[in-house]
BAMI-242141 format. One record per residue (C-alpha): residue number from 1; residue in three letters; x, y, z. Coordinates in steps of 0.001 Angstrom, whole numbers, plus 500000, padded with zeros to 6 digits. Example, Ala and Ser with C-alpha at 12.3 -4.5 7.8 and 13.67 -1.06 7.14 Angstrom:
# BAMI-242141
 nupa nuba   east  north     up
    1  Ala 512300 495500 507800
    2  Ser 513670 498940 507140
***
This chain:
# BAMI-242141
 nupa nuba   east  north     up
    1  Unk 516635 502071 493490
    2  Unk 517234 504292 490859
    3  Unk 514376 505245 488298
    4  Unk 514890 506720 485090
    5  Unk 513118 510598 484367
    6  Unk 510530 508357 482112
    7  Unk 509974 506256 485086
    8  Unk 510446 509103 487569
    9  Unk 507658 510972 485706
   10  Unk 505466 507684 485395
   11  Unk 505928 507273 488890
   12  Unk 504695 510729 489571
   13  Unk 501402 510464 487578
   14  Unk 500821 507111 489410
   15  Unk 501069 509131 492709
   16  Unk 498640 512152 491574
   17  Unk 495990 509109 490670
   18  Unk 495855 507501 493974
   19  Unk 495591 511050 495505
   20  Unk 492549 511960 493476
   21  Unk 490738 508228 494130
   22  Unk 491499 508632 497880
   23  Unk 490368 511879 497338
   24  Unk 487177 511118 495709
   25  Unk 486589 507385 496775
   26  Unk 488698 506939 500391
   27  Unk 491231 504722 500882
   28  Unk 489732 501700 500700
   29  Unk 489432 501231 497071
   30  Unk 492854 501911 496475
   31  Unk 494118 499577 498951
   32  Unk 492163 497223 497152
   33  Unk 493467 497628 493734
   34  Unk 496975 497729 494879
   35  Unk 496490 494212 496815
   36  Unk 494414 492867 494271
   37  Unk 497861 493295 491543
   38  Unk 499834 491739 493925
   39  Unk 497683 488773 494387
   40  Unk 497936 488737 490949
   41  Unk 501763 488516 490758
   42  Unk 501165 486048 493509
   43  Unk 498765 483675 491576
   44  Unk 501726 483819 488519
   45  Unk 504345 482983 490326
   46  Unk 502088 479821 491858
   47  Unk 502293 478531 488590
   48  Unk 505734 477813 488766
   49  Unk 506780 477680 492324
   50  Unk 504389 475435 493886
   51  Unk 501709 476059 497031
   52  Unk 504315 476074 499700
   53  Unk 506149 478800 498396
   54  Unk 502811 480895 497601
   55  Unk 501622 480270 501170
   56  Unk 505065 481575 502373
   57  Unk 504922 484545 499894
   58  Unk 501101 485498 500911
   59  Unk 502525 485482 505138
   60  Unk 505012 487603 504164
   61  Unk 503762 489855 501520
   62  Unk 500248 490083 504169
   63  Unk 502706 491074 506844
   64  Unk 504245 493269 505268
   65  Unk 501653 495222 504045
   66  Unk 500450 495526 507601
   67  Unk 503655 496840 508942
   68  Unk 504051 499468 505988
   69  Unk 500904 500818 506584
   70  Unk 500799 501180 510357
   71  Unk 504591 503117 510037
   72  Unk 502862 505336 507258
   73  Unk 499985 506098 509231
   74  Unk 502187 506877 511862
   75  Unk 503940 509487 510118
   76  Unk 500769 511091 508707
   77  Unk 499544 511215 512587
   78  Unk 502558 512786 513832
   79  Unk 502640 515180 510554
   80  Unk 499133 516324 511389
   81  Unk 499998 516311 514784
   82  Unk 503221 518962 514346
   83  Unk 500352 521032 512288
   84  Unk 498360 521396 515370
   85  Unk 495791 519173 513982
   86  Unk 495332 516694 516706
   87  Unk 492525 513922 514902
   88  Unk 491205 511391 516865
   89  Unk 492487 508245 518320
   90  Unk 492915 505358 515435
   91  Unk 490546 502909 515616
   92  Unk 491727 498964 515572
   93  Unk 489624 496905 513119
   94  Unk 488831 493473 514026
***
């Protein structure tokens, strides 16, 4: 995907925000704000698609989510990891 430099920079500015509410606030409350917009995309395109396809969307877009997030966590542990910074073993949530 190609982005334009006013999207490029936009981009950017979005990506010095998170930093600074993980930052401050942990990742939670990010997480949460990012989901919540896609539920809301979600809930929009229910309107016109019907239930079926929403419940087919919300698998996939929940699955997703999990996968991208355990392969970026992965690369954050191996980047610490390469630093000599060895943190403890993730812990699964239930």
């Amino acid at each position: 995907m190609d982005l334009s430099p006013a999207e490029c920079a936009e981009a950017q500015e979005l990506h010095e925000e998170i930093q600074k509410a993980i930052a401050g606030h942990g990742a939670r409350p990010v997480i949460a704000a990012l989901t919540h917009n896609i539920a809301c995309c979600v809930a929009q395109v229910a309107a016109v698609k019907g239930p079926e396809f929403v419940a087919a969307l919300t698998a996939e877009v929940c699955e997703e989510a999990q996968q991208i997030a355990l392969d970026n966590m992965s690369f954050v542990l191996e980047a610490l990891r390469k630093a000599g910074q060895v943190p403890p073993e993730p812990r699964r949530l239930q």
